[in-house]
C-alpha positions in Angstrom: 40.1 35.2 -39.9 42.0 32.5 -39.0 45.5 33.3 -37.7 46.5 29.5 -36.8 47.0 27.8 -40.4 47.8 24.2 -41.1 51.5 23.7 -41.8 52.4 23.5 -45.8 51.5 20.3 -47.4 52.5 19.0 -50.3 50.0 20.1 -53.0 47.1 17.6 -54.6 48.2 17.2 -58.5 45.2 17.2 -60.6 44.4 13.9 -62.7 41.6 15.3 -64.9 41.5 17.6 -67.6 38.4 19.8 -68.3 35.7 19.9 -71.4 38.0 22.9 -71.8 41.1 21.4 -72.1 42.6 22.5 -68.6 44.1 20.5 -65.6 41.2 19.8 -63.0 39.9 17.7 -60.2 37.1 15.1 -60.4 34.1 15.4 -58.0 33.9 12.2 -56.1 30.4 10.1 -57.1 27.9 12.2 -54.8 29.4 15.6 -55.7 29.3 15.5 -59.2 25.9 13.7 -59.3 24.1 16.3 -57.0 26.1 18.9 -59.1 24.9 17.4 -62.2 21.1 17.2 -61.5 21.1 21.2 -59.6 22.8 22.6 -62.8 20.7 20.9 -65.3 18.7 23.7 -66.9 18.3 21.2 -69.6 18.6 23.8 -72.0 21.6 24.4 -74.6 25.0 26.2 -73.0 28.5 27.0 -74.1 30.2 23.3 -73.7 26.8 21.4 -74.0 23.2 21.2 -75.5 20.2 20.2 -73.4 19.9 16.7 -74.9 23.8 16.2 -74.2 22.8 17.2 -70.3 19.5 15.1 -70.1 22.3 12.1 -71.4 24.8 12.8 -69.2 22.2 12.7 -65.8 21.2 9.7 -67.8 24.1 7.9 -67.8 25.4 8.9 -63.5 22.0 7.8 -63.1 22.8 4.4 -64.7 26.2 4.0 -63.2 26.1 5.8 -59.6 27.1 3.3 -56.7 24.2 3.7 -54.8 20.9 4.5 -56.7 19.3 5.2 -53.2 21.0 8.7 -52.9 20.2 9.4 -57.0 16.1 8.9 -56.2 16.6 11.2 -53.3 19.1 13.6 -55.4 16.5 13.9 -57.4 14.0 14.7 -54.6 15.7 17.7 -53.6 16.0 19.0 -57.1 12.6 18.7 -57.8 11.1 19.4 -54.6 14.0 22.0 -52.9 15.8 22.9 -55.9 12.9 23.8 -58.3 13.9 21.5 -61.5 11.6 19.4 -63.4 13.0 17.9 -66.6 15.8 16.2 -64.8 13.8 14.4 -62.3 11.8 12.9 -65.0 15.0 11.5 -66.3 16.1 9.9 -63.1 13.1 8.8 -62.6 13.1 6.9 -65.9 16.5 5.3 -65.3 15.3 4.5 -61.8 12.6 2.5 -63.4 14.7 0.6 -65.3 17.7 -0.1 -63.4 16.4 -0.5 -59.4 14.3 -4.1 -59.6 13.0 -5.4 -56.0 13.5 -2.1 -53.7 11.2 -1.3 -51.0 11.9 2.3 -51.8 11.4 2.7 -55.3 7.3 3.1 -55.2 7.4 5.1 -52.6 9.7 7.5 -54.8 7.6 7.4 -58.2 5.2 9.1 -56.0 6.8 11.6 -54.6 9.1 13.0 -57.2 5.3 13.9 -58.8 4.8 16.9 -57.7 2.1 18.3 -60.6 0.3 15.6 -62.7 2.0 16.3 -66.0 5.0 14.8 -64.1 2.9 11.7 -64.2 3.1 11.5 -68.4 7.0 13.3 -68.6 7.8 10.1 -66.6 6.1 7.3 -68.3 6.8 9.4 -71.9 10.7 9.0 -70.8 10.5 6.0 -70.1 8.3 4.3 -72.7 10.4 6.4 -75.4 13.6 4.7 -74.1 12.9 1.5 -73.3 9.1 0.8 -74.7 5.6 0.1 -73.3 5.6 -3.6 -73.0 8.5 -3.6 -70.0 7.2 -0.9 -67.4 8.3 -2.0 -64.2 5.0 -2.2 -61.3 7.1 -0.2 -58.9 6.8 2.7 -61.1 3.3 2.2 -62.3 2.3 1.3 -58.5 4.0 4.9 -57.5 2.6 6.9 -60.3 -1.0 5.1 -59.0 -0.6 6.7 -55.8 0.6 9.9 -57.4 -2.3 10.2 -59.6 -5.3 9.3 -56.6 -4.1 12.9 -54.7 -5.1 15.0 -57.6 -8.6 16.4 -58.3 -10.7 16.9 -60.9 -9.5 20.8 -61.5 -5.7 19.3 -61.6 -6.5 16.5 -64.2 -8.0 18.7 -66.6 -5.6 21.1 -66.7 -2.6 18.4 -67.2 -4.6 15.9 -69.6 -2.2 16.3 -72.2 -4.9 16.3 -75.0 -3.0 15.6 -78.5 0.4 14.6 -77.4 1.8 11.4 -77.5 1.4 10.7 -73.8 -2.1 12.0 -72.7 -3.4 11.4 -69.1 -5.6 9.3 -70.3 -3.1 7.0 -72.0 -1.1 7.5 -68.2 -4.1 6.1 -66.5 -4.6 2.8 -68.6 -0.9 1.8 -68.6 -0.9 2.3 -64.3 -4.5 1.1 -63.6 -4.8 3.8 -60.3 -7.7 3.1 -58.2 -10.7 4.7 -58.7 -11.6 8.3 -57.8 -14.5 10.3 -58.8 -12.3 12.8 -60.8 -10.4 9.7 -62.8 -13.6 8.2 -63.4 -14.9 11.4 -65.1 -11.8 11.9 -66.8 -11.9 8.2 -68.4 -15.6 8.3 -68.9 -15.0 11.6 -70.7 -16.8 13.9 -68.3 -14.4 15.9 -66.9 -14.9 19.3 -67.2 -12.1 21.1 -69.4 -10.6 23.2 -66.9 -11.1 27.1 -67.0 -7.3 28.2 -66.6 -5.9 31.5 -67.4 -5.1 30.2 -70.8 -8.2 29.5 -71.7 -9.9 32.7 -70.2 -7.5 35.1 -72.2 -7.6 33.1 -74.7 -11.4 33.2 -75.1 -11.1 36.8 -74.5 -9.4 37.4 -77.6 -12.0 35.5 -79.7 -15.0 37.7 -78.6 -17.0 38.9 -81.6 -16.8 42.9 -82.1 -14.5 46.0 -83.4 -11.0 46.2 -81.5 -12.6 47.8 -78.8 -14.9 44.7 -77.8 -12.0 42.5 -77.6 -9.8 45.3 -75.3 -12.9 45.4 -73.4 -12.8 41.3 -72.9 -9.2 40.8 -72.0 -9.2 43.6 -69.6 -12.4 41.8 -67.7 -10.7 38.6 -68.4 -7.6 39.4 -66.2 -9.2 41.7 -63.6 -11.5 38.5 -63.1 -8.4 36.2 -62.6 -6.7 37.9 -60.6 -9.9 39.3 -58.2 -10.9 35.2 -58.1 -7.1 34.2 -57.6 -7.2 32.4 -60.2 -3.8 33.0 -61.8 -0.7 31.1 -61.0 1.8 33.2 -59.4 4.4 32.3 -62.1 1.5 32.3 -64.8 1.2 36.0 -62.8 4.9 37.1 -62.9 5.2 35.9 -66.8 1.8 37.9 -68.0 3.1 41.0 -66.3 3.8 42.8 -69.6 0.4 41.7 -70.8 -1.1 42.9 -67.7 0.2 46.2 -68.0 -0.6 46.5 -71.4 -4.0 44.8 -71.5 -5.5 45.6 -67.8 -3.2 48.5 -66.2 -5.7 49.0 -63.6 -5.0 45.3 -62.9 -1.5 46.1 -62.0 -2.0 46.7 -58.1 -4.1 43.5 -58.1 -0.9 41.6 -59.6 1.9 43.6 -57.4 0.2 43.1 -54.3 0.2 39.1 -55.1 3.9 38.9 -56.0 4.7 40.6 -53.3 3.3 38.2 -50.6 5.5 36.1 -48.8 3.3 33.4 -48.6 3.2 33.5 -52.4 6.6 33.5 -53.0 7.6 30.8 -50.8 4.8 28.5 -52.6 5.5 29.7 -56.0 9.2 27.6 -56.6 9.9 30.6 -58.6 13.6 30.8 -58.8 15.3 34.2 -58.1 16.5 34.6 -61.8 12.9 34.3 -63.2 12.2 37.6 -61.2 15.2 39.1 -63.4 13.7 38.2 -66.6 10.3 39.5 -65.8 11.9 43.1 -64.8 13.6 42.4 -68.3 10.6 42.1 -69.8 8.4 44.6 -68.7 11.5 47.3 -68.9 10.0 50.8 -70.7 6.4 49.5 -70.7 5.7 50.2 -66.5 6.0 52.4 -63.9 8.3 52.9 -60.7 5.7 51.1 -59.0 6.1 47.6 -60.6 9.9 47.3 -61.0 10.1 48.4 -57.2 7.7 45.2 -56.5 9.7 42.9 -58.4 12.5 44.0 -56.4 11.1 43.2 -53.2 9.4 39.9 -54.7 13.3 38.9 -55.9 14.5 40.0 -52.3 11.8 37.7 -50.2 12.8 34.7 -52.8 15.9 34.9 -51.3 15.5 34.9 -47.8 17.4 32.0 -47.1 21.0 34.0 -47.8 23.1 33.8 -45.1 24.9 36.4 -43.6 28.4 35.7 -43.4 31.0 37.1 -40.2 34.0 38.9 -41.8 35.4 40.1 -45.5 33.6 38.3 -48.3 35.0 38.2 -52.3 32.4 37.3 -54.4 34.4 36.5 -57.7 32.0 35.9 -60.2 33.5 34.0 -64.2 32.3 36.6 -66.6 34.6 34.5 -69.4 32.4 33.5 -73.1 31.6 30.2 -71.8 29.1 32.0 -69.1 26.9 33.4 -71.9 23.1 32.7 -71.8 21.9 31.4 -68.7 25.2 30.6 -66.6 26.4 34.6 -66.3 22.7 35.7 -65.8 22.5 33.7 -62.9 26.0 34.3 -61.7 25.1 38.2 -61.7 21.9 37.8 -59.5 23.8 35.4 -57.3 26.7 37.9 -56.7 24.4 40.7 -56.3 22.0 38.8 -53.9 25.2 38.1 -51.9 26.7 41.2 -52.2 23.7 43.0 -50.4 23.5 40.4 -47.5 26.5 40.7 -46.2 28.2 43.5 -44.1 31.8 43.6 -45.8 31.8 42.0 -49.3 33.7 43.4 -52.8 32.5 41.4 -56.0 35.5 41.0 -58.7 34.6 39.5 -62.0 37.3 37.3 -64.1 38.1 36.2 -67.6 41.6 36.7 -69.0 43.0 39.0 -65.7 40.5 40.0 -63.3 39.5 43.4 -61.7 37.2 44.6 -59.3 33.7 45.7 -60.0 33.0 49.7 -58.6 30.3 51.9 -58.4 28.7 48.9 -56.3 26.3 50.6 -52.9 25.2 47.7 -50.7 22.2 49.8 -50.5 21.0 49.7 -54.0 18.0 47.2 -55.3 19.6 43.5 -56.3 18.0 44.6 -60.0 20.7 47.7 -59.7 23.6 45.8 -58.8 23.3 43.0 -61.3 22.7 45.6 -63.6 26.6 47.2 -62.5 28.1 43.7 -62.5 26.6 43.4 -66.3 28.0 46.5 -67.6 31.6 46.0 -66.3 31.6 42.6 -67.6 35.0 41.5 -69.9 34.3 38.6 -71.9 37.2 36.2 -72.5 38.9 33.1 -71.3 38.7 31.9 -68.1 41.8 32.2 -66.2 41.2 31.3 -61.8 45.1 32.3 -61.3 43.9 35.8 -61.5 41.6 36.5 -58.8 44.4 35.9 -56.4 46.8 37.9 -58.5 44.4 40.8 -58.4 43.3 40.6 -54.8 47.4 40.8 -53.7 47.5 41.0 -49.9 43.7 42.1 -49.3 42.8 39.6 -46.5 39.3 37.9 -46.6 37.8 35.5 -44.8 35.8 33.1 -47.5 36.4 33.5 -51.2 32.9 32.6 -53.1 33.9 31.6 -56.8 30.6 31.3 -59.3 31.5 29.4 -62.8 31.3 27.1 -65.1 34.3 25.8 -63.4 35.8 25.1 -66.9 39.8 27.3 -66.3 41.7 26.9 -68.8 44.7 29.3 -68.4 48.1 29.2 -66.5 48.9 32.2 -64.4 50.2 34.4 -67.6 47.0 34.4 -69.5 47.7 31.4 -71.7 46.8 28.1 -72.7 47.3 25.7 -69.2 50.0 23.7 -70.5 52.4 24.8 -67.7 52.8 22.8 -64.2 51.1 25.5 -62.3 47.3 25.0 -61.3 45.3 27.4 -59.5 45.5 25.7 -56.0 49.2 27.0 -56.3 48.0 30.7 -56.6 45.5 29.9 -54.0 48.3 28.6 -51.5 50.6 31.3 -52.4 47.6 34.2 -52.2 47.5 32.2 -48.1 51.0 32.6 -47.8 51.2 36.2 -48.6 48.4 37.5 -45.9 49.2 34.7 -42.9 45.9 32.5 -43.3 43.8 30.4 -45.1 40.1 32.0 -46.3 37.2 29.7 -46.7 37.1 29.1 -50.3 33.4 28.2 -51.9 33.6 26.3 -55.6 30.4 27.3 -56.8 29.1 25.4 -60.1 26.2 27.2 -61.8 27.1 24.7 -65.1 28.3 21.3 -64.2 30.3 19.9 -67.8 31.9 17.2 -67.2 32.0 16.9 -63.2 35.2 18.7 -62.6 36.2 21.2 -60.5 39.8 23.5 -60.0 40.5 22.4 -56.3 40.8 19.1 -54.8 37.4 18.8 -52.9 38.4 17.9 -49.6 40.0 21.2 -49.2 36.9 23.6 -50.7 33.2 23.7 -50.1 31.2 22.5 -52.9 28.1 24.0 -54.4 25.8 24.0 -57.0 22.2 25.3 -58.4 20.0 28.5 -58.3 17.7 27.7 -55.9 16.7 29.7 -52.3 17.4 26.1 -50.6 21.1 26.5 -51.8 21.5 29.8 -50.2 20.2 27.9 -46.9 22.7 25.5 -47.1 25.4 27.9 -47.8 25.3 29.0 -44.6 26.1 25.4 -42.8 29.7 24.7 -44.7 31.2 26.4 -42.4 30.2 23.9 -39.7 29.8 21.0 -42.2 31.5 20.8 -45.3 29.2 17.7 -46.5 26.3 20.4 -45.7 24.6 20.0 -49.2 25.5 16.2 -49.4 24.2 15.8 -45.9 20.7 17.8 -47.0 20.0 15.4 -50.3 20.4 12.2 -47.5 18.2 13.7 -45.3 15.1 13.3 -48.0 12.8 10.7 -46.5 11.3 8.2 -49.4 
């Protein structure tokens, strides 16, 4: 706690107003762009759609003062943040905006991470802006993507019957010749035995019911005795597992479970809550104490925080879907790291969530968070109103950051904005907590403090947890990281 506080200053006055229709603060450049890009599930929300986010990161892309820090914004989310789809759309814009950069080549290479990124990035950009004006950087970087991969790699991502096949990839960039790309354009290559195919073929073997059991049973045993399956491929087919090869199931548990594994895997921590989701009624103890400990290790990187933590987590409508699932695990995985933390949930009014036993699994406590949760507006005055004098040292908020409300519960058309409740919550207890803004949805690059005086997060990923725990020292922490990418 920090007894020696700054002397009153006159308060910021918000000069945006939310996707909501609320007073706010706009992110400078960096902020909202690196918000933009670790939010972008690229998949439809309360205020947005997925093609309205894809547009948006299109456009910051287009318009961001220094492109340098987009291509390695992007880096971090693919790389560090574990998102595909919106690096493919940097890339893209990249392509067509940055002309004559040293950089740029170097960059098309290394934002592929898998070879299908190879074809997502030329089908974005040949889509947009046609086949006849591909720049060389990109083809020159996508070249030196595609040389690294081997023959098993290319024939599991050669796109057969889409519009962009690797093929097609190949004769646009003109990559120098490797035994694998020469099979693959020669028409050699080898299909690839994946699990897709291997369960697949499993289900066509000739015979009664029985026969075909019989076949998908082998067919996973064999994957996973041979290692064959993906760890995500692994932690997705758990209910098939179970169902098709239950004697499997150790096999499959005693992979997720491996450190090693989970740290390769990207997997982020909310995937692990939809496979316990998933295989709920079908399985035993056994697996949904695994997937605990798997979610747990894929979030190592939480830091543990000196002092009282409030985790107050936006249960409002505009959470539903994805946003409030991840909000939950995020609070819960917080919630069991620390030493002295109380979650509170807001819409309308806020309240505290009980029944909550640090000891618990991070499956159990989301699970309490979930069935406290009142839906509603979203109204930031009252977590301060409902934590009164209760001192804490950092206040973590995870939202949309879309408020909306003044401090009675209505529509914000009043004077008062929620960094007077903050200051007045300070003045009450004699000091100033850290305060964490939190985005798990970026909308419209806003946020409900002015930024110099908050530390700024955003995303799902184990690498933001990590840098969580430098704000403290350095509030540019996670602006600092995304520089730090080398190209």
């Amino acid at each position: 706690m920090r007894f020696n506080i700054p002397k009153a200053s006159a308060l910021v006055v918000p000069t945006a107003v939310n996707v909501a229709g609320g007073t706010a603060f706009q992110h400078t450049s960096k902020v909202e762009y690196a918000t933009a890009l670790l939010t972008a599930l690229c998949s439809d929300t309360y205020y947005k759609t997925g093609d309205q986010s894809a547009n948006r990161i299109a456009e910051l892309t287009k318009t961001i003062e220094d492109p340098l820090f987009a291509a390695k914004a992007a880096l971090y989310t693919r790389h560090k943040g574990f998102l595909r789809t919106v690096s493919h759309v940097v890339a893209g814009e990249l392509a067509q905006r940055v002309k004559g950069e040293k950089w740029t080549r170097k960059f098309f290479d290394k934002v592929v991470f898998r070879v299908d990124d190879v074809t997502e990035i030329l089908s974005y950009f040949t889509g947009k802006y046609g086949r006849k004006k591909i720049p060389n950087a990109l083809k020159d970087g996508l070249c030196n993507a595609l040389v690294r991969f081997d023959a098993y790699q290319l024939a599991k991502y050669r796109a057969d019957g889409k519009d962009m096949n690797l093929w097609d990839a190949v004769n646009i960039c003109h990559p120098k010749a490797t035994e694998a790309l020469s099979a693959l354009m020669k028409g050699t290559l080898v299909a690839a035995e994946t699990w897709e195919t291997k369960v697949s073929g499993a289900g066509k073997v000739e015979g009664d019911t029985t026969a075909k059991a019989e076949a998908k049973k082998e067919a996973w045993t064999d994957l996973l005795t041979k290692k064959k399956l993906g760890y995500f491929a692994a932690l997705r087919n758990l209910r098939n597992i179970a169902k098709d090869a239950p004697e499997a199931m150790g096999l499959a548990l005693a992979f997720l479970v491996d450190p090693k594994q989970v740290a390769k895997s990207k997997v982020l921590p909310f995937q692990f809550q939809t496979a316990l989701d998933a295989v709920k009624g079908l399985v035993q103890a056994p697996v949904v104490h695994a997937l605990n400990a798997a979610m747990g290790i894929s979030v190592a990187n939480v830091p543990k925080f000196p002092g009282k933590t409030l985790i107050a987590v936006d249960c409002s409508g505009s959470m539903d879907g994805k946003p409030i699932q991840i909000a939950i695990l995020l609070a819960a995985v917080l919630y069991k790291s620390q030493d002295q933390a109380d979650i509170l949930q807001f819409a309308n009014n806020a309240q505290p969530i009980t029944g909550l036993n640090p000891g618990d699994t991070i499956d159990s406590i989301s699970k309490t968070i979930l069935r406290q949760r009142v839906n509603g507006g979203t109204n930031f005055h009252s977590i301060f109103h409902a934590i009164g004098v209760k001192r804490y040292d950092r206040i973590i908020i995870l939202s949309d950051m879309q408020s909306w409300m003044n401090p009675d519960g209505y529509y914000n058309a009043s004077p008062v904005h929620v960094q007077d409740s903050f200051k007045a919550y300070c003045k009450d207890i004699g000091s100033t907590p850290y305060l964490y803004s939190f985005n798990l949805n970026s909308v419209d690059g806003t946020l409900q403090f002015p930024e110099p005086k908050i530390f700024c997060l955003a995303g799902f990923s184990d690498a933001i947890l990590g840098v969580m725990g430098q704000l403290e020292q350095d509030p540019q922490a996670l602006i600092h990281e995304i520089e730090s990418m080398e190209i």
